[in-house]
DOROSE-957840 format. One record per residue (C-alpha): chain; x, z, y; residue in one letter; residue number from 1. Coordinates in steps of 0.25 Angstrom, whole numbers, plus 5000, padded with zeros to 4 digits. Example, Ala and Ser with C-alpha at 12.3 -4.5 7.8 and 13.67 -1.06 7.14 Angstrom:
+-------+------+------+------+-----+-----+
: chain :    X :    Z :    Y : res :   n :
+-------+------+------+------+-----+-----+
:     A : 5049 : 5031 : 4982 :   A :   1 :
:     A : 5055 : 5029 : 4996 :   S :   2 :
+-------+------+------+------+-----+-----+
***
This chain:
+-------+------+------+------+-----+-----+
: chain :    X :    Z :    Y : res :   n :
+-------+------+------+------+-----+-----+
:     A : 5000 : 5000 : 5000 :   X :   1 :
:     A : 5013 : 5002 : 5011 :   X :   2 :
:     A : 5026 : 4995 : 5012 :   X :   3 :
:     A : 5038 : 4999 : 5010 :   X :   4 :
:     A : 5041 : 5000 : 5024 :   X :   5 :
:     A : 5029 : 5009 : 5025 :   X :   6 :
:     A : 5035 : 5019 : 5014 :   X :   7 :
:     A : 5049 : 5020 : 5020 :   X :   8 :
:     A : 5042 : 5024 : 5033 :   X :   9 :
:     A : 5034 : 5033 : 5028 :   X :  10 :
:     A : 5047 : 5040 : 5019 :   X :  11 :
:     A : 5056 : 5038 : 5032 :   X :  12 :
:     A : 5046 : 5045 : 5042 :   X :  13 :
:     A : 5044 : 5056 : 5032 :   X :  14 :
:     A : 5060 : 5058 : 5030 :   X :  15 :
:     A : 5060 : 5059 : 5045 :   X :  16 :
:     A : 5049 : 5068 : 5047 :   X :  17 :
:     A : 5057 : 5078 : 5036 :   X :  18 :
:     A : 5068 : 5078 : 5044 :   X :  19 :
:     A : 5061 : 5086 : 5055 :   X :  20 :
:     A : 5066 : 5077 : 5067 :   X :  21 :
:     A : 5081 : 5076 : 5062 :   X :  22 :
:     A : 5087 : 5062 : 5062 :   X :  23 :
:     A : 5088 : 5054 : 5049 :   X :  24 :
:     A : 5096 : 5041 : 5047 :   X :  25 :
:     A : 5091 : 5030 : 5039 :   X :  26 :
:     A : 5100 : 5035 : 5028 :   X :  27 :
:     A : 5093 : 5048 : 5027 :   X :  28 :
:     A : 5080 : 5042 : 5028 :   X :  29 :
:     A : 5082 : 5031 : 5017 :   X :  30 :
:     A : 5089 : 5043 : 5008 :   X :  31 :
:     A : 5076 : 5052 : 5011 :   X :  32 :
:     A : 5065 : 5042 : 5009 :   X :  33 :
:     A : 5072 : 5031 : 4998 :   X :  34 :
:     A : 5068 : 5018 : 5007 :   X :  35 :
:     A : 5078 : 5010 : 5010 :   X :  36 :
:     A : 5090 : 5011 : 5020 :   X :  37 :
:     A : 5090 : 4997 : 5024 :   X :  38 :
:     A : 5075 : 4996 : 5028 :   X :  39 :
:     A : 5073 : 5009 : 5033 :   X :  40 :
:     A : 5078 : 5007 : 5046 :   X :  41 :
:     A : 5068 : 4995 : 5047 :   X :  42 :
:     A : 5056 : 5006 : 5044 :   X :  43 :
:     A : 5063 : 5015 : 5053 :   X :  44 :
:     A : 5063 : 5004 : 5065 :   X :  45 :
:     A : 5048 : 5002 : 5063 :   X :  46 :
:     A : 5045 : 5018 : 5062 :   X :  47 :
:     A : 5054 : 5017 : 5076 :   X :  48 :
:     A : 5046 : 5007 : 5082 :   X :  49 :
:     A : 5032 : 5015 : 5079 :   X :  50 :
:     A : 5039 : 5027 : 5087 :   X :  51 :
:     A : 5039 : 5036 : 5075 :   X :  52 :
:     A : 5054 : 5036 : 5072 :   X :  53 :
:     A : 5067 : 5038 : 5081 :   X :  54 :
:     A : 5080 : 5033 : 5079 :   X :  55 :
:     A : 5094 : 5037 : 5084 :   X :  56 :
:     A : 5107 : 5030 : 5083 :   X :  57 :
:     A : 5119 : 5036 : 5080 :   X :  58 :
:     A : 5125 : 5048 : 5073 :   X :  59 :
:     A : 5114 : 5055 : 5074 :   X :  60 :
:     A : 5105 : 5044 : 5073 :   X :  61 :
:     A : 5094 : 5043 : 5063 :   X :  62 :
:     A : 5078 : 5043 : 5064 :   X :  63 :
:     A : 5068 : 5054 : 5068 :   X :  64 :
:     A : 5053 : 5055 : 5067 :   X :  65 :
:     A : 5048 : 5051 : 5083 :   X :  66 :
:     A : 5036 : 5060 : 5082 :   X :  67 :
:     A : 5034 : 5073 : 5074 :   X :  68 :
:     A : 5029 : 5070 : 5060 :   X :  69 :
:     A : 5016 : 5075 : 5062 :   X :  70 :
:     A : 5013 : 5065 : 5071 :   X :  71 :
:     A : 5017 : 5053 : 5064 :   X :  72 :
:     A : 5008 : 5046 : 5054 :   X :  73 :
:     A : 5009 : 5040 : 5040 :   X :  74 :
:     A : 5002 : 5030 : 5047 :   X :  75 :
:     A : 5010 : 5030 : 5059 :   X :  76 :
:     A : 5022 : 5027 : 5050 :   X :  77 :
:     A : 5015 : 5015 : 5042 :   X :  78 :
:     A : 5010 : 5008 : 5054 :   X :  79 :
:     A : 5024 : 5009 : 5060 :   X :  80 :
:     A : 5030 : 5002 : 5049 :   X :  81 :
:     A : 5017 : 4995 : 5041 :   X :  82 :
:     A : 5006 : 4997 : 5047 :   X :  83 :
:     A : 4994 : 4997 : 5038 :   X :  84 :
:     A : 4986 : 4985 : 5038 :   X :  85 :
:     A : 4972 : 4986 : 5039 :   X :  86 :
:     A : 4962 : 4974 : 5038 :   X :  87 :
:     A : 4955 : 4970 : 5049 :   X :  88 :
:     A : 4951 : 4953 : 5045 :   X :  89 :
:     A : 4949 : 4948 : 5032 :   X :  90 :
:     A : 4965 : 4949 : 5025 :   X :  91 :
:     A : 4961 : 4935 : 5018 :   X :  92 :
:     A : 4958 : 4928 : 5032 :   X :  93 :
:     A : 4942 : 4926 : 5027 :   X :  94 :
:     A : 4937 : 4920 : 5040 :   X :  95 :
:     A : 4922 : 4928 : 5036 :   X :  96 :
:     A : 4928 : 4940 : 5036 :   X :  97 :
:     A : 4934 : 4939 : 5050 :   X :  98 :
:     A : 4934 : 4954 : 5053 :   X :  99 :
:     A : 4924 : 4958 : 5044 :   X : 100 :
:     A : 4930 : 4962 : 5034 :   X : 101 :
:     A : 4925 : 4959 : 5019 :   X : 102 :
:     A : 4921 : 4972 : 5012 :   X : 103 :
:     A : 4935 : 4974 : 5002 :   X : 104 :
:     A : 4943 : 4973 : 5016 :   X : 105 :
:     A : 4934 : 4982 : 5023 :   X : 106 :
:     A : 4937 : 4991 : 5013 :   X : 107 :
:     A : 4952 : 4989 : 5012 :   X : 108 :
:     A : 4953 : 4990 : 5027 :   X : 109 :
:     A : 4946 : 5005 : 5028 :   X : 110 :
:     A : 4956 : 5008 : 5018 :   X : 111 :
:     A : 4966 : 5007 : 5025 :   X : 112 :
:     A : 4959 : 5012 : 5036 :   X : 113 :
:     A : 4958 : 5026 : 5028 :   X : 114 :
:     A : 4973 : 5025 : 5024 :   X : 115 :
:     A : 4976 : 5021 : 5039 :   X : 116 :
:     A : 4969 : 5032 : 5043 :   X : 117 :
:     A : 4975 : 5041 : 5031 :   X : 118 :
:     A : 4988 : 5040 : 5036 :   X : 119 :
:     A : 4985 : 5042 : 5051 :   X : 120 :
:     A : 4981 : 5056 : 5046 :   X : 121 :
:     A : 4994 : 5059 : 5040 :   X : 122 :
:     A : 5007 : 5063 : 5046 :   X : 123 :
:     A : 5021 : 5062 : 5043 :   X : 124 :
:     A : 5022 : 5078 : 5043 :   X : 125 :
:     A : 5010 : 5080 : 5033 :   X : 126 :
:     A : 5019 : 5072 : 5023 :   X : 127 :
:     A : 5029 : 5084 : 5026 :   X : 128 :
:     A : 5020 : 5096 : 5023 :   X : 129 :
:     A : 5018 : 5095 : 5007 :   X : 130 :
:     A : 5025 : 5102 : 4997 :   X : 131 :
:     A : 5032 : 5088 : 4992 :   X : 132 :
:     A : 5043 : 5080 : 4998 :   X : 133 :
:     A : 5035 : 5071 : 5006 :   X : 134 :
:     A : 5042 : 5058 : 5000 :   X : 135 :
:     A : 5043 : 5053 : 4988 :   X : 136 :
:     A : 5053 : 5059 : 4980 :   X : 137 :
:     A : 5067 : 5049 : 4978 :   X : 138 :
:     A : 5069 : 5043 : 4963 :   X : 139 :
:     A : 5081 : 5051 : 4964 :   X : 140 :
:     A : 5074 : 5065 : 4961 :   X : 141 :
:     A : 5066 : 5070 : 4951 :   X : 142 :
:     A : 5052 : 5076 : 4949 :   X : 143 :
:     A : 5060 : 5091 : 4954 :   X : 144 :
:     A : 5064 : 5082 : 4966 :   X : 145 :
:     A : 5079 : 5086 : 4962 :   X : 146 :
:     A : 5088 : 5073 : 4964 :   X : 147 :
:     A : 5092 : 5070 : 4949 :   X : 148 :
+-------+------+------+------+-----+-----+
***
């Protein structure tokens, strides 16, 4: 249902969200969330761009969240790098549909609107509050979460 790009946004935000507004370089993100070093900073640049991520050059350089965590979105982070598509003319170009939707892309369409309106509600800082490491665990580690 997401791109890629979509899941190494969403792992990248959250690594920087753990960080509690220290500066993490690409290395240590790509390290943290398992996407890859050569396409992050492209996902970066799109967060950048969306004004939810900062970036410094330099020693001390790295990437910070822009906002605190409670106010960015699981939505916000998907728009900023895929945003979800909803339907609003007929996806096959049938002319009698113009934009009045059939009933089957009616019904896709307020899908998404409940998964649009789904993430909206969610924050990067609720993905922080559970008992779980809020990403997936690496193929390195176990089910004890030691690294084997």
């Amino acid at each position: 249902m997401f791109s890629l790009t979509a899941e190494y946004a969403l792992r990248a935000t959250v690594c920087l969200a753990q960080s509690h507004g220290s500066s993490q370089t690409t290395q240590d993100i790509a390290a943290a969330t398992q996407a890859p070093v050569g396409y992050l900073p492209k996902v970066m640049q799109h967060l950048g761009k969306a004004g939810l991520v900062l970036a410094w050059r330099g020693k001390h350089g790295g990437f910070r969240l822009a906002r605190d965590p409670a106010k960015i979105t699981v939505l916000d982070v998907l728009n900023a790098v895929d945003p979800l598509r909803r339907i609003k003319t007929c996806p096959l170009g049938i002319s009698s549909h113009s934009c009045n939707l059939c009933p089957l892309h009616q019904k896709m369409d307020a899908a998404m609107a409940v998964v649009e309106e789904g993430f909206g509600q969610v924050s990067l800082a609720e993905l922080l509050t559970g008992t779980q490491m809020p990403l997936c665990e690496t193929a390195q580690e176990g089910l004890n979460g030691a690294v084997q």
